[in-house]
N, C-alpha and C positions, 0 to 999 in steps of 0.2 A: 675587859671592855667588850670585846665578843661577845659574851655569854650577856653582859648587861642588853647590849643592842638586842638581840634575837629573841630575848623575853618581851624586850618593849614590841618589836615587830609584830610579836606572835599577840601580845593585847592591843595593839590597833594596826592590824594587819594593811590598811589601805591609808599609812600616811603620809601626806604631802606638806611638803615646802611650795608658796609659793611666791616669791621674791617679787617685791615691785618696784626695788630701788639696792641696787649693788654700790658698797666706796670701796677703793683698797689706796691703803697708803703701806708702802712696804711690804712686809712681811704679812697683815692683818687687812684680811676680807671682812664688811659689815653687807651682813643680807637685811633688807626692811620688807617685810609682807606680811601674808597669813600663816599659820601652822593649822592643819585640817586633818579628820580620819575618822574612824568609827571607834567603837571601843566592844571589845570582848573580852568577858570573863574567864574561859579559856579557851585552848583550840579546839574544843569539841561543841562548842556555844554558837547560837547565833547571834550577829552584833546587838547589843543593847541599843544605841544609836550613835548619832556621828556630832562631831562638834566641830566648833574653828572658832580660831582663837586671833589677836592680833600677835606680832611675836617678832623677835630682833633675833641674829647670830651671828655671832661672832666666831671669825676662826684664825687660827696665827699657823702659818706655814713655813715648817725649816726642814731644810734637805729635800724639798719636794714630797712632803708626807702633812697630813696635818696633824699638830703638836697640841696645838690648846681648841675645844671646843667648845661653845657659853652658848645656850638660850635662855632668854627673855621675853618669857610670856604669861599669861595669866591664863594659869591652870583650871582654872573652876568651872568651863565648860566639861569638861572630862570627868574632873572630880564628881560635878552633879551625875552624871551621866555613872559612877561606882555608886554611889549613895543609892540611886534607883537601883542599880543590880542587885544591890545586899539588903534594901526593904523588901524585893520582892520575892527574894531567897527565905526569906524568916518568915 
């Protein structure tokens, strides 16, 4: 899971959450906002550009750690945003 995170970091080095509506029942936190950041092809690159998306998350907490974590968003600002990197690569 580490290793997963630090990739994604390292391909959109400045991304934010930004929450405009928190519920929690229980154990499980529901965030409602934006998901925003730039996107780079690697870390020797400069950003290709930035996007924001609408986006939900969810997270379930046990023992004081978080257990389960779910976003819900629609990818296809970012996605657009590889498809330009990789035409302009060719």
């Amino acid at each position: 899971m580490h290793a997963a995170w630090t990739g994604y970091f390292q391909m959109v080095p400045e991304y934010q959450i930004s929450a405009k509506a928190i519920f929690r029942r229980g154990n499980t936190v529901i965030l409602v906002g934006t998901a925003s950041g730039n996107y780079r092809v690697s870390t020797t690159t400069d950003s290709v550009g930035t996007w924001r998306t609408p986006a939900t998350w969810r997270a379930v907490v046990r023992r004081g750690r978080i257990a389960e974590w779910q976003v819900y968003a629609d990818n296809e600002p970012i996605r657009e945003l590889m498809r330009r990197a990789t035409e302009t690569a060719v």
